[in-house]
C-alpha positions in Angstrom: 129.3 104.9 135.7 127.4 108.1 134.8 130.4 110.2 135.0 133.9 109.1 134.2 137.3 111.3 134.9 140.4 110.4 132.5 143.3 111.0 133.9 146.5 110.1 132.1 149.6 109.7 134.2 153.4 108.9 133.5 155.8 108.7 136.6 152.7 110.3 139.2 153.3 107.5 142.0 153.1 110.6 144.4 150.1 112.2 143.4 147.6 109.7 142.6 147.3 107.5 145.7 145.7 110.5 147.3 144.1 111.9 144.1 141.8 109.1 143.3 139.9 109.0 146.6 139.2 112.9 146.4 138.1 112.7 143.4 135.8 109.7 143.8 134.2 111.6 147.1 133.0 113.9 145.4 130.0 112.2 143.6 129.1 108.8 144.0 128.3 108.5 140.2 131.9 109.5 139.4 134.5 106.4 138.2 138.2 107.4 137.5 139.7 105.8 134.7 143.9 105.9 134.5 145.7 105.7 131.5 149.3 104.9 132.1 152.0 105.1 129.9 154.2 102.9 131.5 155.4 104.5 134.2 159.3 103.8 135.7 158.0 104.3 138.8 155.2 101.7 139.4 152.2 104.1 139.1 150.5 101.7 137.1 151.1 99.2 140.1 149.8 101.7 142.5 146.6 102.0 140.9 145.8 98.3 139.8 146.3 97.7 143.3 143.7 100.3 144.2 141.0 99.3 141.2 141.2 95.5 142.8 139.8 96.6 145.9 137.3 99.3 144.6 134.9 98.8 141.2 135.0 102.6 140.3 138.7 103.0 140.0 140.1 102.1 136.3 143.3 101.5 134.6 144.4 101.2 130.9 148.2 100.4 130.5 149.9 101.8 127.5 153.3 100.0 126.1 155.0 103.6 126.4 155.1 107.6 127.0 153.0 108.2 123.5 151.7 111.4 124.3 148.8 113.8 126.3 146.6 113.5 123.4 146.5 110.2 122.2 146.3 109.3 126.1 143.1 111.4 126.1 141.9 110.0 122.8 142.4 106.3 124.1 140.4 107.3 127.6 137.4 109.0 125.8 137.2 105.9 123.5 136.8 103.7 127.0 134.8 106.2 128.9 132.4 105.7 125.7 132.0 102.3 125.7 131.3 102.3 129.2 128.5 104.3 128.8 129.5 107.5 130.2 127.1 110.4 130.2 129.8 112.7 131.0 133.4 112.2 130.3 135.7 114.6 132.4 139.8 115.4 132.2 142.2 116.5 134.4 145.6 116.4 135.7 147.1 113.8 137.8 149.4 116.2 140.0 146.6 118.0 142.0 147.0 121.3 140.1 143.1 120.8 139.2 141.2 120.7 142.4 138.6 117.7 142.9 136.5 120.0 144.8 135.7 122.0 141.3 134.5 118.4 139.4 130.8 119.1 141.0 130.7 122.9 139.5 131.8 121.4 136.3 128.9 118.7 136.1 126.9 121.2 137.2 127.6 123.5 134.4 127.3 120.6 132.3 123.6 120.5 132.6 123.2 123.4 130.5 126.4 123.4 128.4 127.9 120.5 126.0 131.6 121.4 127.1 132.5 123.0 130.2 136.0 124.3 130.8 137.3 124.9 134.3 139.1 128.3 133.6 142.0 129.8 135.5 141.3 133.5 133.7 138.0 133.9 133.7 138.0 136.2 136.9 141.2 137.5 136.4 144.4 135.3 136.8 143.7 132.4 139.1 147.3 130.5 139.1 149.3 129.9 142.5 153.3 129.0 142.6 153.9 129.6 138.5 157.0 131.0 137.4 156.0 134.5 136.2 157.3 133.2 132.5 155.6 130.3 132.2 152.3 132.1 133.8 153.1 135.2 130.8 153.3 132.3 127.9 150.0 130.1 129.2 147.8 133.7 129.3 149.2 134.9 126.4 148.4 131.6 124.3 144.9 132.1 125.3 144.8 135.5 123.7 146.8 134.2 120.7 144.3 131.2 120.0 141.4 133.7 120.3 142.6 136.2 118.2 143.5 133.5 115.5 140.8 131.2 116.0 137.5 133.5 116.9 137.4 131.5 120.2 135.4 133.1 122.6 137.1 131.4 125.7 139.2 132.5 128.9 141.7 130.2 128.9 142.3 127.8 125.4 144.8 125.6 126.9 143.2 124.3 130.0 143.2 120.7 130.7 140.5 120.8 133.5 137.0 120.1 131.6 133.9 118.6 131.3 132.2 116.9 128.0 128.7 115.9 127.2 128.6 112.6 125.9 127.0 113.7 122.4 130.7 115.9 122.4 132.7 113.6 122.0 130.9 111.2 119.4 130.8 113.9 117.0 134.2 114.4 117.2 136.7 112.0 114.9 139.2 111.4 117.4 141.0 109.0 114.9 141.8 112.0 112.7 143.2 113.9 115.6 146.9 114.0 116.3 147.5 117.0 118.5 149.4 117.1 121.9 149.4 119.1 125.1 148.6 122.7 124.6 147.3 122.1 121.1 144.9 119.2 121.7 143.3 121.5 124.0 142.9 124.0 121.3 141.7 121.4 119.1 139.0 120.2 121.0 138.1 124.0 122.0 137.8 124.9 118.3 135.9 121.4 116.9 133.0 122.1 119.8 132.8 125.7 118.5 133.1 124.3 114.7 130.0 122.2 115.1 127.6 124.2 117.5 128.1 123.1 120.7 127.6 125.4 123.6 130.7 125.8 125.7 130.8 127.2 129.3 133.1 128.0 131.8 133.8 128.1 135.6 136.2 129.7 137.4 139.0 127.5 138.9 142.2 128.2 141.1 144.9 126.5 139.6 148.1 125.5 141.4 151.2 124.0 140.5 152.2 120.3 140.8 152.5 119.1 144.3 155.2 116.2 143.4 156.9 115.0 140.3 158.1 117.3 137.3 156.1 118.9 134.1 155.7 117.4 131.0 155.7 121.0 129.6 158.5 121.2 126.6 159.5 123.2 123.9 157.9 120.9 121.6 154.3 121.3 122.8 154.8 124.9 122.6 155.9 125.1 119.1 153.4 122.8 118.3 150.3 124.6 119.9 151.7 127.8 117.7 151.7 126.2 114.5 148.2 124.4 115.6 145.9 127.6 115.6 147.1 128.1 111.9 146.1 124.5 110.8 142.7 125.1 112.7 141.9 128.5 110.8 143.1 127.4 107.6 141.4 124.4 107.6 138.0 126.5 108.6 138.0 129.2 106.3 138.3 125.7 103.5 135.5 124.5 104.6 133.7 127.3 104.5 134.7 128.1 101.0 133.9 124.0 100.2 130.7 124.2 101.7 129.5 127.6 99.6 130.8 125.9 96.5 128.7 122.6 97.3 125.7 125.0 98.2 126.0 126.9 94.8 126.4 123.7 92.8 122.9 122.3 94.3 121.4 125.7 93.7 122.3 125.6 90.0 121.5 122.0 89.8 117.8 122.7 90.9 117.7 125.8 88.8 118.4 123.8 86.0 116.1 121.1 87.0 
């Protein structure tokens, strides 16, 4: 299929009965690929059953809860191989609306990511605690400040890759999970060019099941903006030593 939506799940038997059809109405070049990490609760069952009795539903069964990132990694490896043109990714617990998947595609024709943004006008969240609302807008502004990203909203999960994106990008080398895979990606498209868009989204909390959010992905989305600069500003300083080794090579020459 031209376009195809990862969606990793764990324990979202609740959600993704009635997300996969929404989704897949909205564009009938759209397939939905699931990647499970085993879920207690039979979600993988739920959607096998589902993918038998239509060709543009998907599932890839992991042997455990490994993570956001390397389930995202895993998906984008598939949607590849499948030949996607556009690879999208999004939550499984409807707190990313299917209706936005067409403005993000559409976005996409003119931009190699496109990020479906809950501050571009303003603050568009609905049922968040007021703290964790304060810490998601406030790691935005940290990552830009750090980073030099020029983007609303660093963390979100609701977005939109060119094809072209994602080969460039060595998702072997890439370990980073929840918030800071986010990041990661956000910085590597800015790293190497690409142009990166946004559209605004409303973004609501989880209708069933419980976050995945923990102190762990926090910390580690903290520490990540630092690797990400760091790592930068050495490249830069490798690539003006490479550049002024050729220049005195060719001098010499």
């Amino acid at each position: 299929m031209e376009v195809t939506v990862v969606i990793p799940t764990y324990n979202e038997r609740g959600n993704i009965a009635r997300l996969i059809p929404e989704i897949l109405a909205q564009d009938e070049r759209i397939s939905v690929l699931v990647v499970d990490d085993n879920s207690p609760d039979g979600t993988g069952d739920v959607v096998q059953a589902m993918a038998e009795k239509e060709r543009r539903i998907l599932l890839h069964r992991r042997k455990g809860k490994l993570g956001l990132g390397s389930a995202y990694r895993e998906g984008f490896r598939i949607a590849l191989s499948a030949g996607a043109r556009y690879i999208i990714e999004m939550d499984a617990d409807f707190s990313h609306d299917p209706k936005c998947i067409p403005d993000l595609l559409e976005k996409a024709e003119t931009y190699d990511l496109v990020i479906g943004s809950r501050y571009l006008n303003g603050v568009s969240v609905v049922n968040w605690p007021i703290r964790r609302l304060l810490l998601s807008y406030f790691a935005s502004v940290y990552t830009r400040v750090i980073t030099g990203l020029r983007v609303s909203d660093c963390t979100s999960g609701f977005k939109c890759f060119r094809r072209n994106v994602l080969e460039s990008i060595d998702l072997e080398k890439m370990r980073s999970d929840g918030y800071s895979f986010q990041i990661e990606m956000n910085f590597l498209c800015m790293e190497k060019g690409f142009r990166i868009g946004e559209v605004p989204i409303i973004f609501i909390d989880r209708h069933a099941g419980t976050s995945k959010m923990s102190k762990r992905i926090v910390r580690e989305a903290v520490v990540m903006v630092w690797k990400l600069k760091a790592g930068s500003i050495l490249r830069r300083i490798a690539g003006r030593g490479v550049r002024r080794v050729t220049r005195d090579l060719g001098a010499f020459l």
